[in-house]
C-alpha positions in Angstrom: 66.6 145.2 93.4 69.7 146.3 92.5 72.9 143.9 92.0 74.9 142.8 95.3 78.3 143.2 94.0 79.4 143.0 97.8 79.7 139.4 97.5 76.5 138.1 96.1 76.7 139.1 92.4 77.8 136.6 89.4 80.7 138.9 88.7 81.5 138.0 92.6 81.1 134.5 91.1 83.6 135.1 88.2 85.8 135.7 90.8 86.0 132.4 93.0 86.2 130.6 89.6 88.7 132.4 88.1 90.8 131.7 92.0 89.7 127.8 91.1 91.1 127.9 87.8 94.7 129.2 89.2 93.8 132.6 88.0 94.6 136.3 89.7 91.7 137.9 91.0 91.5 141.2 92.6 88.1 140.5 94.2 86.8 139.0 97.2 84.5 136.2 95.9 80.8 135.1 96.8 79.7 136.1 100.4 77.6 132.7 101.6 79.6 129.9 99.5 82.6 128.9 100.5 84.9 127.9 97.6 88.2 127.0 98.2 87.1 123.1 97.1 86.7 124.1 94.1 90.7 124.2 93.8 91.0 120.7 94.5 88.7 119.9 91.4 90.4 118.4 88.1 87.8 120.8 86.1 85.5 123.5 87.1 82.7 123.7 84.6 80.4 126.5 84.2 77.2 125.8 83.0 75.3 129.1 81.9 71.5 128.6 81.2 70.1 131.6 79.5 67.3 133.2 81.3 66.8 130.7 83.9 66.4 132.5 86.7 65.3 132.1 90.7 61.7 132.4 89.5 62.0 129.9 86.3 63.3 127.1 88.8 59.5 126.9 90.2 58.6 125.7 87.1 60.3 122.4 88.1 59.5 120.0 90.5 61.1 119.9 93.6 63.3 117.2 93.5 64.6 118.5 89.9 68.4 118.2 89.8 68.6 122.0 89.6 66.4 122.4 92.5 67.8 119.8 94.8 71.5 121.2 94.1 71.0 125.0 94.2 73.1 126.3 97.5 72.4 129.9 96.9 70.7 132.9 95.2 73.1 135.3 93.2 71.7 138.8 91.4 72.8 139.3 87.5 74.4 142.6 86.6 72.9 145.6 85.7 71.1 145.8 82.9 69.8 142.4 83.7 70.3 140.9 80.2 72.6 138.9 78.2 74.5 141.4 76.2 76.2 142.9 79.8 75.4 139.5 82.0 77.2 137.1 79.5 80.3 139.8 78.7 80.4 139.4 82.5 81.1 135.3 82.5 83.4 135.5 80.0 85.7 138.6 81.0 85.3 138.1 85.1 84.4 142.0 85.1 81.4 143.9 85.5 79.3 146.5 83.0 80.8 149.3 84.6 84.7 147.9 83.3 84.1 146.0 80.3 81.6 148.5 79.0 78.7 146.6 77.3 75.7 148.0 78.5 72.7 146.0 77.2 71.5 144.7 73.4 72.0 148.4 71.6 75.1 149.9 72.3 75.6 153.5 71.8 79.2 153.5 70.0 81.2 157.2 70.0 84.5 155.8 68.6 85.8 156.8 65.8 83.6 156.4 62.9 81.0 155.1 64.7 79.8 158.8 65.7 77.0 157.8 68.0 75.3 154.8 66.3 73.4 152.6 68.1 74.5 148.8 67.8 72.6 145.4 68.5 76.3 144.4 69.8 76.1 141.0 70.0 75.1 140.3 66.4 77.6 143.5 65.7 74.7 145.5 63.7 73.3 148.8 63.2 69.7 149.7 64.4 68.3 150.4 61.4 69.4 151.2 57.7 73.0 151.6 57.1 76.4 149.8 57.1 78.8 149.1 59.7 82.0 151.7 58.6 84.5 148.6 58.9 84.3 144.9 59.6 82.8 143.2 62.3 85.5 142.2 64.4 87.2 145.9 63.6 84.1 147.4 65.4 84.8 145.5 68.5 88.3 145.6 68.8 87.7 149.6 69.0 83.9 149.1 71.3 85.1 146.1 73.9 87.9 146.9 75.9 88.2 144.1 78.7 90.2 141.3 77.9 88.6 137.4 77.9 89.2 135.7 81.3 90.6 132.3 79.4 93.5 134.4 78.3 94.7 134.9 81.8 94.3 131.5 83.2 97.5 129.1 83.5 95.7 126.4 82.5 93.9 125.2 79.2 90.2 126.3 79.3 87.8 125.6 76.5 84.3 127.1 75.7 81.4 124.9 74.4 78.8 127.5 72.3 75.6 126.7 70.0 77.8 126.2 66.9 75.9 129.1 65.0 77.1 132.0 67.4 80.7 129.6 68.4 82.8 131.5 66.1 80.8 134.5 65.7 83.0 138.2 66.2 82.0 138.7 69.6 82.0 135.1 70.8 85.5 134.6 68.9 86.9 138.0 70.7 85.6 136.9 74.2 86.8 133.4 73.7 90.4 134.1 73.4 92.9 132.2 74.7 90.4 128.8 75.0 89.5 126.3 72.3 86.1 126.6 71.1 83.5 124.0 70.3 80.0 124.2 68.3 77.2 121.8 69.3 73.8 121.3 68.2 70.8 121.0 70.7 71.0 120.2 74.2 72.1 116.4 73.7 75.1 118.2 71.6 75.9 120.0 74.4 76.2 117.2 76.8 78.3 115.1 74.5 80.6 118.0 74.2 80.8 118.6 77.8 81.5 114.5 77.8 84.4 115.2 75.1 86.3 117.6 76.9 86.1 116.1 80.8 87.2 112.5 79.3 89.9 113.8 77.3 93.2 112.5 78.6 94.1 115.8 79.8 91.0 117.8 80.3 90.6 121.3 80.3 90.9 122.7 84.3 88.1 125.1 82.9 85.3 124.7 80.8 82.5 127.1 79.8 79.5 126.0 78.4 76.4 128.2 77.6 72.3 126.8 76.4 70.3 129.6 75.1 67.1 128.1 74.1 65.1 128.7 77.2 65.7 132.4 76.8 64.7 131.9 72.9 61.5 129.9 74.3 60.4 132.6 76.9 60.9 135.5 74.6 58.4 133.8 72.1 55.9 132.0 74.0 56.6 133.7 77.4 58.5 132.7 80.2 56.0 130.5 82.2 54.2 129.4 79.1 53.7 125.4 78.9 56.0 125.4 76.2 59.1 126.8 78.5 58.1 124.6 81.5 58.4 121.8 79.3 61.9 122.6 77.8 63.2 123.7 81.2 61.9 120.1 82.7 63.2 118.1 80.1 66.8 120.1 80.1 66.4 119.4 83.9 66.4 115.4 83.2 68.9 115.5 80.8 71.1 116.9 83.0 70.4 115.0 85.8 71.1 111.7 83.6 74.0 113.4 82.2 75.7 114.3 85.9 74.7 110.8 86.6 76.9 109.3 84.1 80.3 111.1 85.0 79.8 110.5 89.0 83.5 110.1 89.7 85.1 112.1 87.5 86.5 114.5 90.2 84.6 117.7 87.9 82.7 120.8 89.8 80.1 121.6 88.5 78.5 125.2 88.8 75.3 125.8 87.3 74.0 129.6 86.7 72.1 132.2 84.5 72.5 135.6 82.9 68.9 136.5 84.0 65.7 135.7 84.9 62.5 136.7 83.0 58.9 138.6 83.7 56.2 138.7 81.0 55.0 141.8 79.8 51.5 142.5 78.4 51.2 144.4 75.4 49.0 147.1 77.1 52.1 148.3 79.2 54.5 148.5 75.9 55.0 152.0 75.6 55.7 153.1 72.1 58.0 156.2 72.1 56.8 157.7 68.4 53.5 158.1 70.7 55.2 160.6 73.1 56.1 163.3 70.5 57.0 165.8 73.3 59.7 163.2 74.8 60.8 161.8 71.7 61.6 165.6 70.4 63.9 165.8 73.2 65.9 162.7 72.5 69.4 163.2 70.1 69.2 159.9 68.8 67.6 156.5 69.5 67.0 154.4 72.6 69.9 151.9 73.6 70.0 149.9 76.8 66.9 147.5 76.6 63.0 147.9 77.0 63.8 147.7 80.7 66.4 149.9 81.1 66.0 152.3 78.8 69.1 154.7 78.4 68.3 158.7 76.8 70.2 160.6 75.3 69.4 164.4 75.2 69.8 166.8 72.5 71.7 170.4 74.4 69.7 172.1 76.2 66.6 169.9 77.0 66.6 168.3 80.2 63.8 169.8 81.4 61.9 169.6 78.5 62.6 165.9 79.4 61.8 165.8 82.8 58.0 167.5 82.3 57.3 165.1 79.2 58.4 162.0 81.9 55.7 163.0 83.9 53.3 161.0 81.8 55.1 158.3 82.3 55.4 158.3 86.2 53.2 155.1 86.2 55.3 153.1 84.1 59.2 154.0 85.1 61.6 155.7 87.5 64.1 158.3 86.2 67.5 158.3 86.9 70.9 160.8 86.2 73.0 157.8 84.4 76.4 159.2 86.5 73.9 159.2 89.6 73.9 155.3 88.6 77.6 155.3 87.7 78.1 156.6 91.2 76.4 154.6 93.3 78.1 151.5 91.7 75.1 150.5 89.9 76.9 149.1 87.0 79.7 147.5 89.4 82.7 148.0 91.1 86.5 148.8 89.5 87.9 151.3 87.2 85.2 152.5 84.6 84.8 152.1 80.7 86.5 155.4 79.2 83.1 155.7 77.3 80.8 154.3 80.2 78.6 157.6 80.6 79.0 158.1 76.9 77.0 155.0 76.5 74.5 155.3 78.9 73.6 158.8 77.9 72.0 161.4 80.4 69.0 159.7 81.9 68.3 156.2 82.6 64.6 154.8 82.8 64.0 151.9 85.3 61.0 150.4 84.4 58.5 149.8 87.2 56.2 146.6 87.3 56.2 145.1 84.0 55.7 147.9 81.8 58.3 148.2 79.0 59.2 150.5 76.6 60.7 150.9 72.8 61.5 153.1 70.1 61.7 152.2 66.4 64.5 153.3 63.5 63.5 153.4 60.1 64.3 149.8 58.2 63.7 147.9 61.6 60.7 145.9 62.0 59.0 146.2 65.5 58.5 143.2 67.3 57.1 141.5 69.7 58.7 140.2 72.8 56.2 138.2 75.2 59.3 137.5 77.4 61.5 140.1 78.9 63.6 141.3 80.8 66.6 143.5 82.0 65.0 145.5 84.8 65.3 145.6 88.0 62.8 142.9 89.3 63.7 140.1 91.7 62.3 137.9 89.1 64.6 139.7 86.4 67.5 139.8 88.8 67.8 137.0 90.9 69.5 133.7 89.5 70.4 130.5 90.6 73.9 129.4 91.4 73.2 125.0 91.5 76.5 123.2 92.4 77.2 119.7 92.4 80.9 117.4 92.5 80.8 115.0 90.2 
């Protein structure tokens, strides 16, 4: 499954609440959801729960709030994950514009010369020190502006306060006030703060990792996630409950969804010495969609070592990708296919796939996902007036 950006994608989505908001938006908006009420609203809220995908929401009960007030299905971007997904909610463009293609980031600016990033964090793979600050890195890596910069009206952002003023949450922020919370009750009272302020924000953004940090760990339909996604399910029911009447719409979405994947189908690539000796640096993308990039010369090398591998992943050209609108509509990221490198591994079932830099400790990830899965792809868009 690959994203619907004809009107069924949550960059579609970005663009009916950017309209709401009083915004300019070159796109047509969601297909099957009709929002022109949401203009009418005194505050559109969007309510991102990491990882909490189609799939995760049969973990609850039927008559869970979530459940009871989805109206439609939406796909996440490509890669499926949160470095590209969440860059997405918060500049109202796709992977193919704003250029962040997964958790490593293959930087060719100037002085980075090809590293490979963990970009939200702003780190190297590895050993080694970024060549400048943080927040010089991405000023010359992120290109698309924040969406709360463009809006007429005030807009404010409500993060877990230890990533609120981080460099990339900070840059992709702009132009809203910003507010740290702690835990999920945190995040509700903040929510409360900003809609019953005498003049509330006409947008706020508000964003709950910790299922995605659960399902990672423990896996994604371990006890131990069903039970934080049904008690986050009840506190937002009783929380909705208590600001009936405020004249607020909220929309409630994710990133992603999740699969689990065993450790028999992690493919190590040290262990595929012919493959690896083709590559001209390390992986980037995620375990799930995997982007190569070739020394000169060696795509065919490449291509017979991937033969071992046809059980496990489908190869793709990256421009073959780029050109079929894989990574989204709009003009492209200078450095897109840069980024991306020369081949692209889609990876089949739940088999993943990973490489490992010297001074970076391999771990395990129960949880995953990025693919192209419905259960990877497929998330939830849960809307309710209250």
């Amino acid at each position: 499954m690959w994203p619907d950006f004809e009107g069924g994608s949550i960059a579609d989505l970005m663009q009916d609440v950017v309209r709401a908001c009083g915004g300019g938006s070159a796109g047509e908006g969601l297909r099957d959801v009709d929002a022109s009420a949401w203009r009418d609203a005194r505050s559109v809220v969007l309510l991102v729960l990491d990882g909490v995908g189609m799939k995760q929401l049969e973990l609850l009960p039927e008559d869970s709030f979530l459940r009871r007030h989805c109206m439609t299905t939406l796909t996440s971007v490509f890669p499926s994950t949160t470095a590209a997904a969440i860059t997405t909610f918060m500049t109202a463009r796709p992977p193919a514009v704003h250029g962040l293609t997964g958790w490593h980031l293959r930087c060719t600016e100037p002085s980075l010369d090809g590293r490979v990033l963990a970009i939200l964090p702003v780190t190297l793979r590895g050993d080694g020190e970024l060549p400048c600050s943080q927040e010089e890195v991405l000023a010359r890596v992120c290109r698309a502006p924040s969406v709360f910069a463009s809006l007429p009206a005030a807009s404010q952002v409500i993060s877990p306060a230890d990533i609120a003023h981080s460099p990339f949450n900070t840059l992709h922020s702009a132009g809203a006030g910003v507010v740290g919370y702690t835990g999920l009750e945190g995040m509700l009272t903040a929510l409360t703060d900003a809609l019953r302020a005498p003049s509330p924000p006409a947008y706020v953004y508000a964003y709950w990792p910790d299922f995605d940090h659960c399902a990672h760990v423990r896996g994604c339909a371990s006890d131990s996630a069903r039970a934080l996604l049904c008690a986050a399910d009840a506190a937002l029911a009783a929380w909705a409950a208590t600001m009936a009447g405020c004249g607020v719409q909220l929309l409630v979405t994710a990133d992603h969804g999740f699969i689990d994947a065993p450790t028999e189908r992690l493919i190590e690539v040290e262990h595929l010495p012919s493959l690896a000796d083709c590559l001209a640096g390390p992986l980037s993308g995620e375990r799930r969609a995997v982007f190569c990039h070739l020394k000169p010369g060696r795509a065919r090398d490449f291509e017979g070592a991937l033969q071992a591998l046809d059980c496990a992943c489908i190869p793709w050209r990256s421009s073959d990708l780029v050109a079929a609108g894989r990574f989204g509509p709009g003009e492209p990221h200078p450095r897109l296919l840069e980024r991306i490198g020369d081949y692209t591994l889609e990876m089949k079932a739940d088999w993943t796939l990973r490489d490992t830099v010297p001074g970076e400790r391999a771990h395990r990830l129960i949880g995953v996902h990025g693919g192209t899965s419905e259960a990877e792809m497929t998330v939830p868009l849960v809307g309710k007036v209250l």
